[in-house]
C-alpha positions in Angstrom: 0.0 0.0 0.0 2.8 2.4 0.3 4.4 2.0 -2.6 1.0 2.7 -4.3 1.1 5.9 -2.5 4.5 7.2 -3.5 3.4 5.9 -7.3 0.3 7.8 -6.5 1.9 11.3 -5.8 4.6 10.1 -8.4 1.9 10.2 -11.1 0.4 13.5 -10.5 3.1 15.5 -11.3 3.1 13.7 -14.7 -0.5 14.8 -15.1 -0.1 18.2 -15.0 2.8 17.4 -17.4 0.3 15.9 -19.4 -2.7 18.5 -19.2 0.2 21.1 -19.6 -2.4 23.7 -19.1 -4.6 23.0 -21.4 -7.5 22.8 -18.6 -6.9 26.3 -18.2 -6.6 27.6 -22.5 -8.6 25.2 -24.1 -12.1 26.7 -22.2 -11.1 30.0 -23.3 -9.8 29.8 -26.3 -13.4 28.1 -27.2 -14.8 31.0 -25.6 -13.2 33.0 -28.3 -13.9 30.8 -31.1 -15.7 32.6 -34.5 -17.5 29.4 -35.3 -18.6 25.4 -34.6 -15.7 24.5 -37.1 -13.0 26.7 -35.0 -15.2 25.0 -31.6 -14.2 21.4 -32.7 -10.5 22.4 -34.4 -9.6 23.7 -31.1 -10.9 20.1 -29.0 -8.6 18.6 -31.9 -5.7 21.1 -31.2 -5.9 20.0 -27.4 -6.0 16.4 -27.6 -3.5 16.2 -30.2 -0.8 18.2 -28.4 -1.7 16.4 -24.9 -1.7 12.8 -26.5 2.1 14.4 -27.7 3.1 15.3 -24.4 1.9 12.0 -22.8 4.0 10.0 -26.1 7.0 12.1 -25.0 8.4 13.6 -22.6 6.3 11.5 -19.8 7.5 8.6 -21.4 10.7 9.3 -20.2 9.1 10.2 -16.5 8.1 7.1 -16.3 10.9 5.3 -17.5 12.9 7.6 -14.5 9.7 6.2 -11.9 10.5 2.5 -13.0 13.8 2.9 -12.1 13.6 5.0 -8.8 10.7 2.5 -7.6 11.7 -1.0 -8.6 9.2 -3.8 -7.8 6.4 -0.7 -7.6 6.8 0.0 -11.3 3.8 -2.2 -11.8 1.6 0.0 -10.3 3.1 3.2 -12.6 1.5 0.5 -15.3 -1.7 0.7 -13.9 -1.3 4.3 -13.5 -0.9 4.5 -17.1 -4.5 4.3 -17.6 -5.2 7.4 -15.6 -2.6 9.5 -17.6 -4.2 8.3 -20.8 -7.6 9.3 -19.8 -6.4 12.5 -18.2 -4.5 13.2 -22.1 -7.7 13.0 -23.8 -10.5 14.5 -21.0 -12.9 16.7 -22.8 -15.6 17.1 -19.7 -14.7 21.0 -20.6 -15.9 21.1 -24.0 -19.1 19.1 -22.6 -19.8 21.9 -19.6 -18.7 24.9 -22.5 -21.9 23.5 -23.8 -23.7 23.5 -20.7 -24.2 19.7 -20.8 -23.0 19.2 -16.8 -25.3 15.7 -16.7 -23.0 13.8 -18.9 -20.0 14.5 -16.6 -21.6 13.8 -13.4 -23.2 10.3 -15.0 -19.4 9.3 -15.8 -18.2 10.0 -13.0 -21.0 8.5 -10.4 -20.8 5.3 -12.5 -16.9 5.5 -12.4 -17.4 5.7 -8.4 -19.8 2.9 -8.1 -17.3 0.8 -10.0 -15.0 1.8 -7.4 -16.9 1.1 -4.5 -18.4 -2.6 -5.8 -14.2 -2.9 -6.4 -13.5 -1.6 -3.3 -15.9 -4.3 -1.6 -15.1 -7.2 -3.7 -11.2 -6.7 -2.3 -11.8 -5.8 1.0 -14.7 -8.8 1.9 -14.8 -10.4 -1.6 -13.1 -13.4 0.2 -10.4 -13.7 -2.5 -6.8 -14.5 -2.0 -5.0 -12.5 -4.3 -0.4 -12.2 -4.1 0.6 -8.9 -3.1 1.0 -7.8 -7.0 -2.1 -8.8 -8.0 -3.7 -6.8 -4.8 -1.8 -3.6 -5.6 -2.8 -3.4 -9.2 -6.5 -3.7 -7.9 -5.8 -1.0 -5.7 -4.7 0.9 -8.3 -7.6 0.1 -10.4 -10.1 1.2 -7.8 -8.1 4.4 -7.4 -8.4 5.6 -11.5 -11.7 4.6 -11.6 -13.9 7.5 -11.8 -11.4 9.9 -12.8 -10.7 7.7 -15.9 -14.8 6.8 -16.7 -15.1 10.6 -16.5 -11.9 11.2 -19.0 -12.5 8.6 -21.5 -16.0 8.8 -21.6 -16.3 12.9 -21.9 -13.9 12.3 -24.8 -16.2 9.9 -26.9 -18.7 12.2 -26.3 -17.0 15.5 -27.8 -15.9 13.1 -30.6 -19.3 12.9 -31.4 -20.1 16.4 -30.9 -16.7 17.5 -33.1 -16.7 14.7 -36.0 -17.8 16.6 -39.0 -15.0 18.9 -40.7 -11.4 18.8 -40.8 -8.9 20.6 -38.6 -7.6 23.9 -39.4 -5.2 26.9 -37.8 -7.9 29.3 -35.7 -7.6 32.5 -34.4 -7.9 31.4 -31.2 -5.2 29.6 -30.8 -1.6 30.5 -32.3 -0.7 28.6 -35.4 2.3 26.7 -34.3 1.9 23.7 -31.9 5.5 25.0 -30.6 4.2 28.1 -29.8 1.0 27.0 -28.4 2.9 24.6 -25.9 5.5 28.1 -24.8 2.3 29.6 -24.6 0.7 27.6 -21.9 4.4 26.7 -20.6 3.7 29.3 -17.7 0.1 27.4 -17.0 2.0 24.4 -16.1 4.5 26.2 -13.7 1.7 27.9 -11.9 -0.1 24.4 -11.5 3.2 23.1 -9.8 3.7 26.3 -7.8 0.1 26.0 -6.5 0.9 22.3 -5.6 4.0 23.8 -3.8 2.2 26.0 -2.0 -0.5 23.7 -0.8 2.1 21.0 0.6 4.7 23.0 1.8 3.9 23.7 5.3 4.1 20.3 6.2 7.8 20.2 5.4 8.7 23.7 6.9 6.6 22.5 10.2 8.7 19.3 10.0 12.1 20.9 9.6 11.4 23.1 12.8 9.0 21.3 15.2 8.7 17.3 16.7 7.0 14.7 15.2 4.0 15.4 17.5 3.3 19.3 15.9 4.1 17.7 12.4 2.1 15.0 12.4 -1.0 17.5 13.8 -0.3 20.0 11.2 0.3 17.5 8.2 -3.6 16.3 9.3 -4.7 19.6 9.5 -3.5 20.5 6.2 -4.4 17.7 4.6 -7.7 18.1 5.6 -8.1 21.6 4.5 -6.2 21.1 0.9 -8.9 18.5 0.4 -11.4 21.1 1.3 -10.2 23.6 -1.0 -9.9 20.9 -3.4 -13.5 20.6 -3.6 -14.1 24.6 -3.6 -11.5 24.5 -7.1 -13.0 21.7 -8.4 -16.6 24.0 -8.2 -14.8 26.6 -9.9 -13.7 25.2 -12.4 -16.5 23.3 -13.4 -18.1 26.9 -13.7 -14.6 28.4 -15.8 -16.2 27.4 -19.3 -19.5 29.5 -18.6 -17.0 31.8 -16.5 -15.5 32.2 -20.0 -17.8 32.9 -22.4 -19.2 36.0 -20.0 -15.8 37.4 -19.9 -15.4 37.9 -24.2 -19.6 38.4 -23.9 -20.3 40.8 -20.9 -17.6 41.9 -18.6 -20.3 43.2 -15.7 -22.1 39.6 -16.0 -19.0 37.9 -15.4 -17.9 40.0 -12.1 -21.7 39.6 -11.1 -21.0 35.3 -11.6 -17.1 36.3 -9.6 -19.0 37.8 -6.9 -21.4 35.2 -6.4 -18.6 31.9 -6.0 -16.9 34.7 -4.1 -19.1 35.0 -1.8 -20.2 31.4 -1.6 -16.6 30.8 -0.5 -16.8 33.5 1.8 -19.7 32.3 3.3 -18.1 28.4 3.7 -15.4 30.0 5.5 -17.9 32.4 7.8 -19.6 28.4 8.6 -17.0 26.7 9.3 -15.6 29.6 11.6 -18.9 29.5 13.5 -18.7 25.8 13.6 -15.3 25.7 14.9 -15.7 28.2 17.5 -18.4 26.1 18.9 -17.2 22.3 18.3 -14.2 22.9 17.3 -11.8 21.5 20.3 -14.5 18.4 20.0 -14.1 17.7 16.2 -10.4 18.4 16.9 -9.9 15.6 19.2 -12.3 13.2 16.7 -10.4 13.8 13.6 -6.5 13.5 15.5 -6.9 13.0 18.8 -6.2 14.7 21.9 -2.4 15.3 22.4 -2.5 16.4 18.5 -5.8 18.5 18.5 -3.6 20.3 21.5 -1.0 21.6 18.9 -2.9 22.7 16.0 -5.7 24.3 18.3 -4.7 28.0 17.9 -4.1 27.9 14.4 -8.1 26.0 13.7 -9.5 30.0 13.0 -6.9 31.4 10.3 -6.9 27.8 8.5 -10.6 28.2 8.3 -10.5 31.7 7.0 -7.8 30.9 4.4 -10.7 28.2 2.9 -12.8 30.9 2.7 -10.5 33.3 1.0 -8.4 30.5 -1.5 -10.7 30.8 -4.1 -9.4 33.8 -4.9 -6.0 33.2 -6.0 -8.0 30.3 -8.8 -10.1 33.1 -9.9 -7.2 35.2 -10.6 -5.6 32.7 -12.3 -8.9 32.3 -14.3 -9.0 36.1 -15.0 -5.3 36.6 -16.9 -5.6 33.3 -18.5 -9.2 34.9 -20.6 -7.0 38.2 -21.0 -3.9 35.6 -22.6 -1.8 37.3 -20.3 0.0 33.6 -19.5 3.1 35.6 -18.0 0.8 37.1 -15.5 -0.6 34.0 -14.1 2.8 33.0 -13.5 4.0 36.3 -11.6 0.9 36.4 -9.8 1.2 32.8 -8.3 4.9 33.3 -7.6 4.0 36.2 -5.3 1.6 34.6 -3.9 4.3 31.6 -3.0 6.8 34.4 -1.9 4.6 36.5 0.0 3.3 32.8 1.8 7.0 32.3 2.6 7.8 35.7 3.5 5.2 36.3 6.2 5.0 32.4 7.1 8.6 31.2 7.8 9.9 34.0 10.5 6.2 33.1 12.6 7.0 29.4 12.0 10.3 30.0 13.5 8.5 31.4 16.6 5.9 28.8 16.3 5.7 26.3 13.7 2.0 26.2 13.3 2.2 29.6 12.7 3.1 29.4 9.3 -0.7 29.3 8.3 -0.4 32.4 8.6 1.7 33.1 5.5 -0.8 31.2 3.7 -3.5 33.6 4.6 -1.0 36.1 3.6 -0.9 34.9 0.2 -4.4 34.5 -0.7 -4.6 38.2 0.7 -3.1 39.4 -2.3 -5.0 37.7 -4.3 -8.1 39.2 -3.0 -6.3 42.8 -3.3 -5.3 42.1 -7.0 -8.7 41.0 -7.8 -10.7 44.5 -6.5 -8.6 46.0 -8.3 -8.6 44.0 -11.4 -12.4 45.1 -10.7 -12.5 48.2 -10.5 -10.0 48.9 -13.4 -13.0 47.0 -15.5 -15.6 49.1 -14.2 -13.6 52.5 -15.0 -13.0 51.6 -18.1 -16.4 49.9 -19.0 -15.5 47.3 -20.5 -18.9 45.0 -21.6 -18.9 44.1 -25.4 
């Protein structure tokens, strides 16, 4: 089971090799398609160049992860599946076109398959080798997440099988230049992941095993909480999209709205802390762990509530293909975390939740402006 893990994190820095940012351009870029034609020759564009980049350069990735994990290179095979299915996802073309059902149906019967998996190993009754065990793991793992990739793609094919390809204005006519283009995309995505993992290692260089193990819960629990918030988001970025080339106030009035849906998660959860929160605490880690994370339960919760932020800015510069921002935006964000967050976690280690809430600060800064710049200069088409 732990090499599946380490194959696990292994593999997801080869899918955002893979996507290479293409979850972010490809919805606008349809946004600012002229025609159906230039619609389907940009879902071409995509999959080709992400079916390239999972042929290539993860091909030698994965040679490197055989190597580095020995006997655990079989589950990397299994893996494969996922990084196949992740190279030719087209769920955003399918929620561009406001058809949400399809996705969710892929995905719940991708988790069902999971679950009756997930039963049939654990009281099945079977006597599987420890291989054989591990690439069912595996298997259960990519489930859904590969239903929902291969499946959204037959679907798009459909949608996109009359005409031929053919260079768009949307996207830049070279494949080379279309890849440099989205180059920053891919940086940010590994700066974010940075950013959401690294106070467990800062908290482990400076504090005993106790603290690190109570923080490294903490966080984990809250980076699957603001996984949930992103993955809202983005489900909303195609729609998000299309208002931002259509009607500039309409798409502030949709930014306000998740805004403030975030805001008001974060508003909850602080309520519900500061009533059960030294209870849930001691449930979810236990006592002599809930006592080191304790004073730290309030600025975690109010960082959930802000985080969206720093996804919708992201969101924002990507529609005005301003890639180079995206990039210098996250990296402040990172510096800023580190800035403010190291010297308190030097003082306390916990403390360093505080640089995150730092970071996602500026974010909210740079979007009111970024807002009120549009209003002054009244932007709607």
């Amino acid at each position: 089971m732990a090499t599946v893990l380490v194959a696990q994190v292994y593999i997801y820095y080869l899918l955002l090799l893979v996507q290479f940012g293409f979850n972010w351009s490809s919805p606008a870029a349809f946004a600012r398609a002229e025609s159906q034609f230039d619609a389907a020759s940009i879902w071409r564009t995509s999959i080709r160049l992400k079916l390239a980049m999972l042929i290539g350069p993860t091909a030698i990735l994965v040679a490197v992860g055989y190597w580095w994990l020995g006997f655990g290179a079989i589950y990397l095979s299994g893996f494969g599946l996922l990084l196949a299915a992740t190279a030719v996802n087209s769920n955003w073309l399918l929620q561009a076109r406001l058809d949400f059902f399809s996705g969710v149906v892929l995905a719940f019967i991708g988790v069902l398959t999971s679950a009756l998996g997930l039963y049939l190993l654990a009281y099945g009754g079977l006597s599987l080798d420890t291989a054989t065990s591990g690439v069912c793991t595996v298997f259960i793992l990519i489930c859904p997440a590969s239903f929902l990739g291969l499946g959204s793609w037959w679907l798009s094919k459909r949608l996109c099988i009359d005409g031929k390809p053919r260079a768009v204005k949307a996207w830049r006519r070279s494949d080379v230049l279309l890849l440099w283009e989205n180059m920053p995309l891919v940086v940010t995505q590994l700066l974010q992941l940075v950013s959401a993992t690294l106070g467990t290692v800062i908290v482990s260089s400076l504090a005993d095993v106790i603290t690190t193990n109570a923080y490294a819960a903490m966080e984990r629990f809250f980076n699957l909480s603001a996984s949930v918030i992103v993955a809202l988001y983005m489900a909303a970025y195609p729609r998000l999209a299309a208002l931002y080339y259509e009607k500039r106030s309409a798409y502030w009035a949709q930014i306000g709205k998740l805004l403030r849906i975030g805001g008001a998660l974060g508003l909850g959860l602080s309520v519900l802390f500061m009533i059960f929160g030294q209870r849930l605490l001691v449930i979810y880690v236990s006592a002599p762990l809930a006592a080191k994370v304790a004073s730290v339960m309030l600025p975690f919760v109010v960082w959930i509530g802000l985080y969206l932020s720093q996804h919708v800015l992201t969101g924002y510069f990507v529609f005005a293909q301003r890639n180079g921002m995206v990039l210098l935006v996250n990296a402040l964000i990172l510096l800023v975390t580190v800035g403010v967050g190291y010297p308190m976690a030097r003082h306390d280690p916990v403390l360093w939740v505080y640089g995150m809430l730092a970071g996602q600060a500026i974010a909210v800064m740079w979007l009111i402006r970024l807002y009120h710049q549009d209003k002054y200069k009244s932007v709607d088409r």
